[in-house]
N, C-alpha and C positions, 0 to 999 in steps of 0.2 A: 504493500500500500504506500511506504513511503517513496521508494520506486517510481510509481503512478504519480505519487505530487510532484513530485521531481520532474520526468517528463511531460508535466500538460505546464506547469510555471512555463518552464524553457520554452512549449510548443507556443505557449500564450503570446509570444513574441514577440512580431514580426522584422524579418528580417534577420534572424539569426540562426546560424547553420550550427548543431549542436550533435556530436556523438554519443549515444548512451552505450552503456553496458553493467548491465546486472548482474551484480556480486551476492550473492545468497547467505544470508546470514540467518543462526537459529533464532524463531521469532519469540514474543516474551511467553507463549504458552509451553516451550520448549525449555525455555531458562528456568522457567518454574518447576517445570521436571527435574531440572539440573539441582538449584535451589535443595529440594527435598531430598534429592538424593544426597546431596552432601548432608545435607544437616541429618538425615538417616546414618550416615557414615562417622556424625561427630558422635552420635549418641552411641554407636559400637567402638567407637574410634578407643586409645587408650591414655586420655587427659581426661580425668574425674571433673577435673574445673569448667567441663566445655558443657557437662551434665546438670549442670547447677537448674534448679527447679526455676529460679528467674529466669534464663535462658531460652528453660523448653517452654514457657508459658507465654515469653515474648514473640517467638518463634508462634507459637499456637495460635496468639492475638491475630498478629500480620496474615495468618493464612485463614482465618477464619476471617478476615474483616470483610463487609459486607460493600455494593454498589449499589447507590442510590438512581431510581431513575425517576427523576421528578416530574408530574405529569399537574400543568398548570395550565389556567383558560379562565376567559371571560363565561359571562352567565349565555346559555343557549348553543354554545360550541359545538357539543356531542363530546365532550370529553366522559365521563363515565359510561358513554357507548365504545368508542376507543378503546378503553382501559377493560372492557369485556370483553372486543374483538381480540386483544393482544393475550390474555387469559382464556378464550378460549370458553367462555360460560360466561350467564348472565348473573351476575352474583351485586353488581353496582347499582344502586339507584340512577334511573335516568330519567328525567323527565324535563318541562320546558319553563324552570326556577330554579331557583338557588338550592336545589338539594344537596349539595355537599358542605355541609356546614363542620362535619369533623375530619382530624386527619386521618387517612385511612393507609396503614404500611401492609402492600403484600409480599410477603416474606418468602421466599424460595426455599422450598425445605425438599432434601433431600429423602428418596424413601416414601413419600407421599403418592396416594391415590389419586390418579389426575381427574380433573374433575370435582375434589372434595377438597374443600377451606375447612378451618377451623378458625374461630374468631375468639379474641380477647379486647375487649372492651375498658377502658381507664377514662378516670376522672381527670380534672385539673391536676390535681395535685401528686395522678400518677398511679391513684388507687385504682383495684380492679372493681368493677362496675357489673361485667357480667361477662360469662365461660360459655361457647356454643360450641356443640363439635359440629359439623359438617353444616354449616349457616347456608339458608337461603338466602333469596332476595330479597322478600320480603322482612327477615329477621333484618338484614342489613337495613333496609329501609328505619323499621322501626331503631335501631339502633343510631341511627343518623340524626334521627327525629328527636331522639331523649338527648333533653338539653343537661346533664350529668355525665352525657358522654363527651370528653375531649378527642381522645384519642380510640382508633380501632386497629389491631393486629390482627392480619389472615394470614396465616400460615397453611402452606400448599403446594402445588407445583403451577411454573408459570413455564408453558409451553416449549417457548424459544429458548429459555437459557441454557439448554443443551449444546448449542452451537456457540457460547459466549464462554463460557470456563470459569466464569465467577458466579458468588452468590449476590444473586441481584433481589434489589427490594423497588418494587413499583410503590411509589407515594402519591396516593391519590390528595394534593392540595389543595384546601378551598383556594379559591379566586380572591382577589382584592375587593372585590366589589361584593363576596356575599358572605364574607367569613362573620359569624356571631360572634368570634372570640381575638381579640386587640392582639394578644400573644401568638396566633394564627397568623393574624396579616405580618406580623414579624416576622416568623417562621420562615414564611415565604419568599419575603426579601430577599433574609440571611442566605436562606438554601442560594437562589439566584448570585449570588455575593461571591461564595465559594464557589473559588475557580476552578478547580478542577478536578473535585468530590464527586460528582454528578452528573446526569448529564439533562439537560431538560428539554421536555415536548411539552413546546407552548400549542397550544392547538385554538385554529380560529375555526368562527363561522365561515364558511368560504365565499359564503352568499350574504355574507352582512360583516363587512370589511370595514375599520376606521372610526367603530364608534367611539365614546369620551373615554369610557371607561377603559378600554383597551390602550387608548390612546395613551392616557396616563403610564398604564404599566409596561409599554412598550416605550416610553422616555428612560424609563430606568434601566431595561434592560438593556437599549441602544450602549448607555453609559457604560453598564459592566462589560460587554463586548468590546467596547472601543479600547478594553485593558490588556485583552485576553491575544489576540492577534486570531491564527489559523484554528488554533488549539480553539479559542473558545469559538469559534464560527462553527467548528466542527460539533461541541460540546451543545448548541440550542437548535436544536428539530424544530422548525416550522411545519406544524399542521397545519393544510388548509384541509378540512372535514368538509362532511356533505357536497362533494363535486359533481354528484350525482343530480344535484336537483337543477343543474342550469336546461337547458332547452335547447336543443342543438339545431333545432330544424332552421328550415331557411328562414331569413327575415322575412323573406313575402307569404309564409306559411305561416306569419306571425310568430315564428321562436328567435333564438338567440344567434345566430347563426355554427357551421363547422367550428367556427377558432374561439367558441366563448370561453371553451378551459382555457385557452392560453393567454385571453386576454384576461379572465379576472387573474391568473398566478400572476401575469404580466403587471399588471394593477397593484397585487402585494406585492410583488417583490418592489416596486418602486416605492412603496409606501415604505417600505422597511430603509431601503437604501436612502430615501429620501430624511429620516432620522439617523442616518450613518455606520447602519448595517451595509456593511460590505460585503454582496456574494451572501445571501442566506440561504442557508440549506431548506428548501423550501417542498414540502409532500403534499402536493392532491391526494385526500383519500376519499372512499366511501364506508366509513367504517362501520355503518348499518348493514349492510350489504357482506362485509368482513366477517362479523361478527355472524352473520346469518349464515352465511358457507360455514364455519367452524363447529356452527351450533347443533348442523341437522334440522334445523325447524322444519315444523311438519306448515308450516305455511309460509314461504319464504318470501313475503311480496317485496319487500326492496331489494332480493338479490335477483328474484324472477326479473323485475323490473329492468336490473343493473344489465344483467345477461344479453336480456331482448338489445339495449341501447350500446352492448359492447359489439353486439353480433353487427348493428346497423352502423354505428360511429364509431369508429376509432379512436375518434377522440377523447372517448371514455376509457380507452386503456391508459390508467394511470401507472406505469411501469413506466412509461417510457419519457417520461418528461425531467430528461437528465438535465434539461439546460438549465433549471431550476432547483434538483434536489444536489446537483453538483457530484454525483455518486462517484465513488473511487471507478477505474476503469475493473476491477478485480471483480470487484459486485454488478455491476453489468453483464461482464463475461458468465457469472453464476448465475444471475437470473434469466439469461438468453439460454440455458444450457438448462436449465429448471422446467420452462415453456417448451423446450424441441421436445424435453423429453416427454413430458404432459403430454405434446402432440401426437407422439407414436405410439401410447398408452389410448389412444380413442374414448371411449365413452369415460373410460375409468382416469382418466388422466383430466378429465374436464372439470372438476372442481378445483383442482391445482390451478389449474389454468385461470379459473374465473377468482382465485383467493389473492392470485399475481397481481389480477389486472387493476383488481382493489387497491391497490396503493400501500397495502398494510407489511406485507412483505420488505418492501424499500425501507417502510419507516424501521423494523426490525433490523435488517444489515447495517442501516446507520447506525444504531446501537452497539450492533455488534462491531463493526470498525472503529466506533468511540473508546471502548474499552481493550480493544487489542492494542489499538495504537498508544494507548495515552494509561488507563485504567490497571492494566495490567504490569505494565512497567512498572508503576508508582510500588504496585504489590511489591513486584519481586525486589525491588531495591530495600523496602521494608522488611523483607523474611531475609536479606543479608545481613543488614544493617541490626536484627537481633543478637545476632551472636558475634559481628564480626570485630567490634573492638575488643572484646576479651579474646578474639585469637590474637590480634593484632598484640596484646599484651605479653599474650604466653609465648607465643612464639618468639618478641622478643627477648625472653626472659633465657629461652632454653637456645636460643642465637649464642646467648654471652656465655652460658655455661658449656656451651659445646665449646666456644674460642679458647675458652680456660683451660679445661681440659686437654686440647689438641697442643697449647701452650702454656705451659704451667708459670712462664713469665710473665705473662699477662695477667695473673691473681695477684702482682701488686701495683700494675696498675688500675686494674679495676678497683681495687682500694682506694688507690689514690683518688681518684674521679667519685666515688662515691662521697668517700669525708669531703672533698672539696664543694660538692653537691649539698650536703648536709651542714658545711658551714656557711655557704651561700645563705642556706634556708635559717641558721641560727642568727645569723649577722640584721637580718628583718631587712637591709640597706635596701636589697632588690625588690622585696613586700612593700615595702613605703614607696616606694620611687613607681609601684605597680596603683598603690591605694588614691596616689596623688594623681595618678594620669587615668584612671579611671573618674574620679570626680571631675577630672576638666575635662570631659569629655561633651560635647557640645552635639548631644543624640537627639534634639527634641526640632532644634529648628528645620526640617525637611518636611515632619510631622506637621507642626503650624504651619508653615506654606500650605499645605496641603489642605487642612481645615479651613483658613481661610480663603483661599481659592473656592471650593466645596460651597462654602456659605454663602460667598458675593453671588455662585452661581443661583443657589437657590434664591437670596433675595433679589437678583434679574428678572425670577422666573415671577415670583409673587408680583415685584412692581410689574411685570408685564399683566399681570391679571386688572392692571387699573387702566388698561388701555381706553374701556369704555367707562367712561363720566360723562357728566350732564344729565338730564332726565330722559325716561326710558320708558313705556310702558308698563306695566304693570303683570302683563303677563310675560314679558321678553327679558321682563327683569327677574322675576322668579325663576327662568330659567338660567338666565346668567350667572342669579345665588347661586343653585343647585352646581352649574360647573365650576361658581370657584371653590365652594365646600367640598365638590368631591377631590378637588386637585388637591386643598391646603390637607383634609384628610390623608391624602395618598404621602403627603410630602413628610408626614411625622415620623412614620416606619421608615421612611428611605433615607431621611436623616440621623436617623439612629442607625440603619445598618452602616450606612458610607463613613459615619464616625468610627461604630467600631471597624470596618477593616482599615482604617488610618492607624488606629490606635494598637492593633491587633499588626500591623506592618513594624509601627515602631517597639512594639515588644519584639519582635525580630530580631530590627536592628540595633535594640541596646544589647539584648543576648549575645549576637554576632559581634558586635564591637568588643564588649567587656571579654568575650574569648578568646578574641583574636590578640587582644593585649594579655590575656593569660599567658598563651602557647607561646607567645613573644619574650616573657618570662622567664617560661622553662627553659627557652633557649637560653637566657642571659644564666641563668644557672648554673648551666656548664661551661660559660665562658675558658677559654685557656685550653680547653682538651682539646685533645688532639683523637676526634672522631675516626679518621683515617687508620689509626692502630685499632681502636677499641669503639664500637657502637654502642653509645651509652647515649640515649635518646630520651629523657625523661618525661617528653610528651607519648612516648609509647606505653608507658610504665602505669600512666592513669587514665587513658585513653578509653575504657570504661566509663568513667567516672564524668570526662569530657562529653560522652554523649551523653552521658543524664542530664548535665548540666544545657544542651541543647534542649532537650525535653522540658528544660521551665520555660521554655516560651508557649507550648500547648499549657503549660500547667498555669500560666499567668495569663492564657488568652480569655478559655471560654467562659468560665466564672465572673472576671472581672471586666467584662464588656458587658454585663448585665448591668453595671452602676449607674447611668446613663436616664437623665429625666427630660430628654427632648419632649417625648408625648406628653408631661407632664403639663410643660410648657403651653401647648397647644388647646387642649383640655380647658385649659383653667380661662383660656382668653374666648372660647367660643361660645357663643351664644345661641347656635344655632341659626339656618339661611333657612331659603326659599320661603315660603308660606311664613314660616315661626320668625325670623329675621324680621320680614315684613310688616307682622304684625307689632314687635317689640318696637319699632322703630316710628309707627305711624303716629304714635300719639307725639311725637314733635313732631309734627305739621311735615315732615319731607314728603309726603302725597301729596299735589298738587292738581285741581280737580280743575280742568282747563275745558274753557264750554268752547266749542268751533259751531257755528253758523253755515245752512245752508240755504238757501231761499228759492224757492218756487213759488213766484207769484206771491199771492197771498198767502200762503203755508211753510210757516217756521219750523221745521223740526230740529229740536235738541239734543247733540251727541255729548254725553259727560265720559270723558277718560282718567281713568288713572293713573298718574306718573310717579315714578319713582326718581328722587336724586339718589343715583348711584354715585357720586359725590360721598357725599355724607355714610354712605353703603362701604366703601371703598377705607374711609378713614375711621369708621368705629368700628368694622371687621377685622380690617386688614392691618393697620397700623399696628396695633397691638401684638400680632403676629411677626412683623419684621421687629418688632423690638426686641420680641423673645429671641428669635433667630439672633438677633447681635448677640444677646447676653448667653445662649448657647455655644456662640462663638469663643466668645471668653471664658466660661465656665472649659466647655472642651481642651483649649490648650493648655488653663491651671490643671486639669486631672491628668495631661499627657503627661507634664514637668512632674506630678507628684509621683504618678505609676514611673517614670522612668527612674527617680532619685531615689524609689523603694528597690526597684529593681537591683542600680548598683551597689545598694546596700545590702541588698538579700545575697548579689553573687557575692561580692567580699567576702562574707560570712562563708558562701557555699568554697571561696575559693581555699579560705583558711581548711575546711574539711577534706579539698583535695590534698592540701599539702602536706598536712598527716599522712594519709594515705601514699601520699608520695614517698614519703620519709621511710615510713612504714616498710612500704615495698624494697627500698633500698637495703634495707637494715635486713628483712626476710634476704635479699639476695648475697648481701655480703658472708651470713651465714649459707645459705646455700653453695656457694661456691667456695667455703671455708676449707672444707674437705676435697682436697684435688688425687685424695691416693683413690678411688675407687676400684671396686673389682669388675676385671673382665664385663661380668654382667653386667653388672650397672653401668658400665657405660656402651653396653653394644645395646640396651635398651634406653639408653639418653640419646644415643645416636638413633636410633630407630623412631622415636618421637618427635625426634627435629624433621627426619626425611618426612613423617609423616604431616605434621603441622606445616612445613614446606610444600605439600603435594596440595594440602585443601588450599593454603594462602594463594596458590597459582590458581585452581579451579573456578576461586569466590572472585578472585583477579579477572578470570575470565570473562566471567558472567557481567561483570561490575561496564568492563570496558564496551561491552556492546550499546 
């Protein structure tokens, strides 16, 4: 696949004459393989320390961790008919309102009867609510409906993820626009936020393109894309659903004409690009029609439907509208090679055929290419990255004791480098000179650029909502409340998420910085040795301990981005619009009841209008709103300076518990290496453990470099 990008960039062009040639390398489902077998081989292997129950559990985490596939949409979409065509059963509510008011995770479980969910149901607060084994539709319904349900778990098998090699969880999302629960519309963002955890299918109405509400949440998403490069353009599925329902006949036969799929795709994809999605991976589907091929329905009227209008227009086969889904050339070649085969299969190959033409299939291979390309590397570098700084350690450990041994003149200089090591570390000179350049470290100002940037843009966006003042009618006004409420509503969550991944970037980089002045450090430690005799590495020695220390940036992200009172903000200044706005506001006089005169003859008739000054609309709403926003601003970068000066406080602390550890080590190795008479045995099995720790260090080398 990466291959395939490589040649359509180049072919994209013009005017450049360009030679390929494809070098075939093991791809990350194969590394994984690799991965396992090593880490199979440390646990028979002969280091007791490589067995350590942290280890195998870390190792267990990374390979058991789970892919999220976020499945988001406006109200009317067909997303919960979607999310049943891609399952394989009808088990979601669907209907034409906001029925998805909780989160719903279906969970890929291995060993499951296809066809049978099992449901767990939780509260707010996480508790369980209610246990169904093999849940209906209607259970799900009612479960949706009970406003004590937050959250729902199905656990099951989900069709396709046999062809993907991880465990995937389908996340049925409420929408922004109908979510009951304020922690939901955040959820939402967040997921959207994180780059590259996920992958999402935003799914439109195909036939009712560009409403407000969409509008809204297709601004934010435009923003997180514009971060992401190829990687996130790859990572958001564009569904356009219900493609089925345009009208293909001729204009003069009163339909829509041959080309109406291409022009509405034509229509969204320009809409997206026109917000600065570049190149959206964009699917026609019909996934009533999906869903009805997979189901057996004993009455299949929109696939019957779909069938008749595939057999007559072609243009209903949505397989083929690459210009738009952008598909790798790999997954073309499988889907044309899917269809021949369908074809030679006759009667019995024609539901293949009509499940292809559905569009449902594409949107799956997209998935599937998201997570080989991107998803599955992340894995295997994580089930490396479990064990492999304690080899890194051991191996340099049993490095120095084989040099010893092979040179017994070398046991005093390794003495020597060790106490010189150890007075370094008593002397405090290089600790101090480490504590002082860690406080002057000036972590935070990239962070404030950044919130401030963030904010001006936001209050851009509000003062553009005052574009309209002066008096307004009275019903064009209540319409205008309604789109600035829903946007200032939309704008709460997106300012709390886009804070935290600021804040959540600069825990990063204070991490990164304060480490890299560590390992800077240990180098000034051994100052004067002479490496080249003797490899005495003292970032090898805690090289463990170095990645945990990596690990408080998870550990000081997701908890403490919860601190954060944007919405709070918002809340406290709104008074509510449309109708309830208008009425709070009338009794100061801003109605304006203007009489206009018409005359016929003798016959006066009287028109009374209502005006609203949206003036006055604009500044007891709004105003209040950009204030908060300033003081948001300022509030955000005191909490970055406070989080970042606990941070270098916390590592100091953590760094003082390396160097224990450090010392520690030293002192363990100086005795280890005390005794250089050993016998025979002992050392054809110290030489044996080195070959061996040598063989995995290249293998994990291997895998690492690809």
């Amino acid at each position: 696949m990466d291959y395939d990008d490589v040649v359509s960039a180049f072919n994209a062009i013009n005017g450049v004459i360009t030679k390929f040639e494809f070098v075939p390398k093991a791809g990350s489902t194969e590394a994984e393989e690799l991965t396992d077998k090593i880490f199979s081989d440390i646990q028979k292997g002969p280091i007791p320390e490589l067995k350590d129950k942290k280890i195998v559990n870390a190792f267990q985490k990374a390979k058991d961790s789970k892919f999220e596939i976020n499945v988001v949409a406006t109200m009317s979409s067909g997303k919960s008919t979607l999310i049943n065509a891609l399952l394989g059963q009808k088990i979601m509510p669907a209907a034409n309102e906001a029925t998805t008011a909780t989160i719903v995770k279906i969970i890929d479980t291995e060993n499951a009867i296809a066809g049978i969910f099992d449901a767990i149901a939780y509260d707010k607060s996480g508790n369980e609510v209610d246990k169904i084994q093999n849940v209906t539709l209607k259970k799900m319904t009612e479960l949706n409906k009970n406003e004590n349900v937050s959250t729902i778990e199905l656990y099951g098998k989900i069709p396709f993820v046999s062809s993907v090699g991880m465990k995937l969880v389908l996340v049925d999302t409420p929408g922004p626009n109908n979510s009951r629960d304020q922690s939901h519309r955040e959820m939402t963002y967040r997921m959207l936020k994180n780059s590259d955890k996920n992958v999402i299918l935003y799914v439109m109405n195909g036939t009712q393109l560009g409403i407000d509400d969409e509008n809204n949440f297709l601004d934010f998403i435009s923003d997180i894309m514009k971060e992401g490069g190829k990687q996130s353009r790859e990572r958001f599925i564009f569904v356009a659903n219900k493609m089925d329902s345009f009208n293909p006949k001729a204009v003069e036969e009163g339909g829509e004409g041959d080309k109406c799929i291409e022009r509405a795709l034509c229509n969204a994809q320009k809409d997206l690009e026109k917000r600065g999605i570049d190149k959206p991976c964009l699917f026609p589907v019909s996934s009533l029609a999906a869903l009805e091929s997979r189901t057996d329905d004993d009455e299949p009227q929109a696939l019957d439907s779909f069938i008749r209008r595939t057999q007559k227009y072609p243009c209903f086969h949505f397989d083929n509208y690459y210009q738009f889904s952008h598909q790798s050339k790999s997954i073309k070649e499988n889907i044309k090679s899917w269809l021949e085969q369908a074809e030679t299969e006759g009667k019995d190959g024609e539901k293949n055929i009509h499940e292809i033409r559905t569009g449902i299939v594409n949107v799956e291979q997209a998935i599937d290419q998201y997570v080989n390309k991107y998803a599955k590397v992340i894995k295997v570098t994580d089930l490396v990255n479990s064990f492999n700084a304690r080899l890194t350690e051991l191996s340099a450990v049993a490095k120095i004791e084989s040099e010893i041994q092979n040179n017994k003149e070398k046991k005093a200089e390794l003495e020597s480098q060790i106490q010189k090591i150890q007075n370094n570390i008593k002397s405090a000179k290089a600790a101090k000179q480490l504590s002082s350049n860690i406080d002057s470290m000036n972590l935070t100002k990239d962070a404030e650029s950044k919130i401030e940037s963030y904010m001006e843009k936001t209050l851009n966006t509000i003062n553009a909502l005052q574009s309209k003042n002066g008096k307004m009618k009275k019903d064009e006004a209540i319409k205008e409340c309604n789109k600035i409420e829903n946007k200032c509503k939309e704008l709460g969550p997106q300012i709390k998420i886009q804070l935290e991944g600021i804040i959540r970037e600069s825990y990063n980089n204070t991490i990164q910085s304060v480490l890299k002045k560590y390992e800077e450090y240990l180098k000034e430690l051994n100052i004067g040795v002479d490496n080249g005799n003797l490899h005495l590495n003292p970032i090898d020695f805690v090289a463990p301990k170095l990645s945990n220390m990596r690990n408080l940036i998870a550990e000081n992200t997701i908890t403490k981005d919860e601190g954060h009172h944007e919405e709070r903000a918002y809340t406290a200044e709104k008074d509510g619009l449309g109708w309830g706005i208008l009425r709070t506001i009338d009794f100061l006089g801003l109605f304006d009841d203007a009489t206009y005169e018409t005359k016929y003859r003798t016959v006066w008739v009287s028109k009374k209008v209502d005006y609203v000054d949206m003036c006055e609309i604009n500044e007891k709403y709004l105003q209040p709103i950009l204030i908060s926003i300033r003081k948001m601003n300022d509030e955000a970068i005191k909490y970055v300076k406070d989080e970042t000066n606990r941070i270098k406080n916390g590592s100091k602390t953590y760094i003082g518990d390396i160097e224990k550890a450090l010392n520690q080590r030293l002192e363990n190795l100086r005795h280890t290496t005390a005794d250089v008479n050993k016998t025979e045995t002992e050392i054809k099995k110290q030489e044996a453990d080195l070959k061996w720790l040598q063989s995995i260090e290249k293998r994990v080398n291997d895998i690492v470099k690809w």
